[in-house]
C-alpha positions in Angstrom: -7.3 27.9 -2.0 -3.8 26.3 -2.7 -4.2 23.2 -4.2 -2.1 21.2 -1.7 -3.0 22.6 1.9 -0.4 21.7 5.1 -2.6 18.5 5.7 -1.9 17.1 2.3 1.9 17.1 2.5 1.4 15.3 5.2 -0.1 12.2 3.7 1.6 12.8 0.8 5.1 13.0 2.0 5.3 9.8 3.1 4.4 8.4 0.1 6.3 10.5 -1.9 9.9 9.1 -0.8 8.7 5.4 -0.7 7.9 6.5 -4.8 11.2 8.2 -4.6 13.1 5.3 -3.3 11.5 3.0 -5.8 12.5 5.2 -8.5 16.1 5.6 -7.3 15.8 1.3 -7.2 15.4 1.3 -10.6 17.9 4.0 -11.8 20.3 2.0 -9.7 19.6 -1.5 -11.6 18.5 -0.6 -15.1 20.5 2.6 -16.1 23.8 2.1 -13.9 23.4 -1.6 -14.1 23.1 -2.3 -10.0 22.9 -6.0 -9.1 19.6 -6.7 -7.4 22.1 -7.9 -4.3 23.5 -4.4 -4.1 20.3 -2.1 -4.0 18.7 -4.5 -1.0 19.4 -2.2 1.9 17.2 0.5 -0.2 13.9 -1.5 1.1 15.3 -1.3 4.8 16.2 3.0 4.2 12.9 2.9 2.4 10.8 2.1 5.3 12.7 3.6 7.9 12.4 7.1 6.3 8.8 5.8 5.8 7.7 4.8 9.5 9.9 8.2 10.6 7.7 10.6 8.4 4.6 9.1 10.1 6.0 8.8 13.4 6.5 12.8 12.9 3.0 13.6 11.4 1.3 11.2 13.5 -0.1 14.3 15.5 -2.1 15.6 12.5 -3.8 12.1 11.5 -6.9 12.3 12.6 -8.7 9.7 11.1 -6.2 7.2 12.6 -8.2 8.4 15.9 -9.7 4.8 17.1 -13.5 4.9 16.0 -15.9 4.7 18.6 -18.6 2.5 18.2 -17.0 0.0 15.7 -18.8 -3.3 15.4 -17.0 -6.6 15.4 -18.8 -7.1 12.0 -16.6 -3.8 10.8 -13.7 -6.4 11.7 -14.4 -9.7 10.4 -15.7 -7.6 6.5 -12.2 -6.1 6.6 -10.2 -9.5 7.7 -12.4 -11.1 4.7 -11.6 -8.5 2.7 -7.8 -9.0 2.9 -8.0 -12.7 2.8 -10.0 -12.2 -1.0 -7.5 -10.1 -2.3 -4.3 -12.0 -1.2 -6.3 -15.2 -3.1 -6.7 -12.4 -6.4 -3.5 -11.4 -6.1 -1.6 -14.5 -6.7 -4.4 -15.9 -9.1 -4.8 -12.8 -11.7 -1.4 -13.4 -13.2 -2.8 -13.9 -16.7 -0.4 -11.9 -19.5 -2.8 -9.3 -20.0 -3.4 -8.8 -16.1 0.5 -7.6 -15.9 2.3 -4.6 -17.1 6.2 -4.6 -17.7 8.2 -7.1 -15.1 8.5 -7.2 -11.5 11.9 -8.0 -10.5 10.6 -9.1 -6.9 12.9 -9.5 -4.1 14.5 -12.4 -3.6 16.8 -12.5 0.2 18.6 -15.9 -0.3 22.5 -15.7 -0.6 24.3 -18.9 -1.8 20.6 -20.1 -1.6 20.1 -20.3 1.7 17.8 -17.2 3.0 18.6 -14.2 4.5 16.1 -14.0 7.6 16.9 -10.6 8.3 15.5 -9.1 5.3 12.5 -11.3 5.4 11.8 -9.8 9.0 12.7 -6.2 7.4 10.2 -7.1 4.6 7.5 -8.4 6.4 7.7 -5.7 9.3 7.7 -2.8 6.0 4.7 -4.5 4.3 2.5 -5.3 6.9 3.0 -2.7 9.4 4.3 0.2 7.7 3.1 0.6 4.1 -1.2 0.0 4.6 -0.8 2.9 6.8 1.0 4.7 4.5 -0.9 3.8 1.4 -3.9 3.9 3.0 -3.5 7.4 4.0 -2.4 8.7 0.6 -5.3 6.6 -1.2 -7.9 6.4 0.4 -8.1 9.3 3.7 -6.4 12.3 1.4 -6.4 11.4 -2.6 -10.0 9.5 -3.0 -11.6 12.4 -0.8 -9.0 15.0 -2.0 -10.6 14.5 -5.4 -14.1 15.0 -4.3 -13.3 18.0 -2.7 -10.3 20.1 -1.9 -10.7 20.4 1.8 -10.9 16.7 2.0 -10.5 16.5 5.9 -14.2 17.7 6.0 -15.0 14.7 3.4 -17.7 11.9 4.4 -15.6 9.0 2.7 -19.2 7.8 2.4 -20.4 10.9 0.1 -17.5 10.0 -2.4 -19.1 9.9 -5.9 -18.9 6.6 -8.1 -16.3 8.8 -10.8 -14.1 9.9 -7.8 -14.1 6.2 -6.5 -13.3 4.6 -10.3 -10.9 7.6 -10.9 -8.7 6.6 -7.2 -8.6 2.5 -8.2 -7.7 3.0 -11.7 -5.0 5.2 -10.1 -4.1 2.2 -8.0 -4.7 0.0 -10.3 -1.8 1.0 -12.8 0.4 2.2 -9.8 1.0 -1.9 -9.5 2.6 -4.4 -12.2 -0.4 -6.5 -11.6 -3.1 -3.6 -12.5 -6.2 -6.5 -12.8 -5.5 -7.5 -9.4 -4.7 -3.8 -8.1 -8.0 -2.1 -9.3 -10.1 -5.2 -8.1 -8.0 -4.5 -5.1 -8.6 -0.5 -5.0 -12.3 -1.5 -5.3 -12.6 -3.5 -2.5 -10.3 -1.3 0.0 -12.2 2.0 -1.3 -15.5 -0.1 -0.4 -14.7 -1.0 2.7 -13.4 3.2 3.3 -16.6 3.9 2.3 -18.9 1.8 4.0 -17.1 1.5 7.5 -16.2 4.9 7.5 -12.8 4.4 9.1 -9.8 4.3 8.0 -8.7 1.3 10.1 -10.6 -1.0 8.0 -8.6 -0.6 4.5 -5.5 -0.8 7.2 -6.3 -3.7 8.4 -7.2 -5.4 5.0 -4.4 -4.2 3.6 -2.1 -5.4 6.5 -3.7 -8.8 6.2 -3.1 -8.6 2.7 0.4 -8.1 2.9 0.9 -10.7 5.7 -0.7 -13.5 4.2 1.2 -12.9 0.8 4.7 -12.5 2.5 4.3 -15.8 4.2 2.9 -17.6 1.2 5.8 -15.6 -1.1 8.2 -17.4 1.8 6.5 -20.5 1.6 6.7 -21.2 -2.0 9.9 -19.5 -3.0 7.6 -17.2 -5.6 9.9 -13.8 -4.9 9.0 -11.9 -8.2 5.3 -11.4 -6.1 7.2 -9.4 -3.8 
């Protein structure tokens, strides 16, 4: 069996060029000496190319399929969920909680902001990257690990290595690696114990909503 079947391109593609976009980010500012102003239409490619690859796969997703027989409780754990992390998130800035520097995103010009990359921002990090993470994380890596054909994976039968092994891999995918692996925790929990994917999605989304609007709110742009 190949390592990577069709169905894991397809939640890895995705992925893959947001990675690839951040990567060409960085070439563009630190080895050809960019100014942050000049690379801010990247974020707006970024997620367009993002939201298109899973516009096009949408077809294979299955587990975006709505769950039937979701309680409200399923809901209200997952909107908790998101609310706890967003309070981690700004809180575990501690030196040692951090690796390297986050350059953020700031979208004020001759200090006054630019509202159209805020709506760009907010639209890519609520609506378009949980899916997209979410899918790569939790639906195909965390299960991919436990077993190759990882479509036929319970994400309740994921072992405790397979579930520490996916947020340590989360964890140091972020500058703020405390917060991320409490973070990749808690979203893997909720995977696991809901058994839908829509519940990380919709912690996540919360997440990322909440933390845009405090980020607007008190001018703290290296958080995004």
């Amino acid at each position: 069996m190949a390592m990577f079947e069709q169905h894991s391109w397809y939640r890895i593609a995705p992925f893959g060029a947001y990675v690839l976009f951040m990567l060409l980010e960085d070439v563009l500012l630190v080895l050809l000496g960019w100014d942050v102003n000049e690379v801010r239409l990247l974020y707006a490619a970024k997620i367009t190319v993002v939201a298109a690859l899973l516009w096009w796969f949408r077809s294979t997703y299955r587990e975006l399929q709505w769950p039937a027989g979701s309680t409200t409780r399923t809901w209200i754990i997952a909107i908790a969920t998101g609310i706890a992390v967003f309070v981690a998130w700004v809180n575990l800035t501690a030196d040692w909680m951090m690796m390297g520097e986050s350059t953020g995103f700031d979208p004020r010009e001759n200090g006054e902001i630019d509202w159209s990359f805020v709506v760009i921002r907010l639209i890519g990090a609520v609506l378009v990257v949980p899916v997209m993470e979410e899918l790569f994380w939790r639906s195909f890596l965390m299960r991919w690990l436990h077993h190759l054909n990882f479509l036929a994976v319970n994400p309740g039968q994921v072992g405790i290595k397979v579930f520490l092994i996916t947020a340590f891999l989360f964890a140091v995918a972020h500058n703020l690696w405390f917060a991320g692996l409490l973070t990749g925790v808690a979203y893997n929990l909720l995977y696991m114990r809901s058994g839908t994917l829509w519940s990380p999605i919709l912690a996540h989304a919360i997440t990322n909503a909440i933390l845009g609007i405090w980020i607007i709110t008190t001018g703290n742009w290296g958080f995004w």
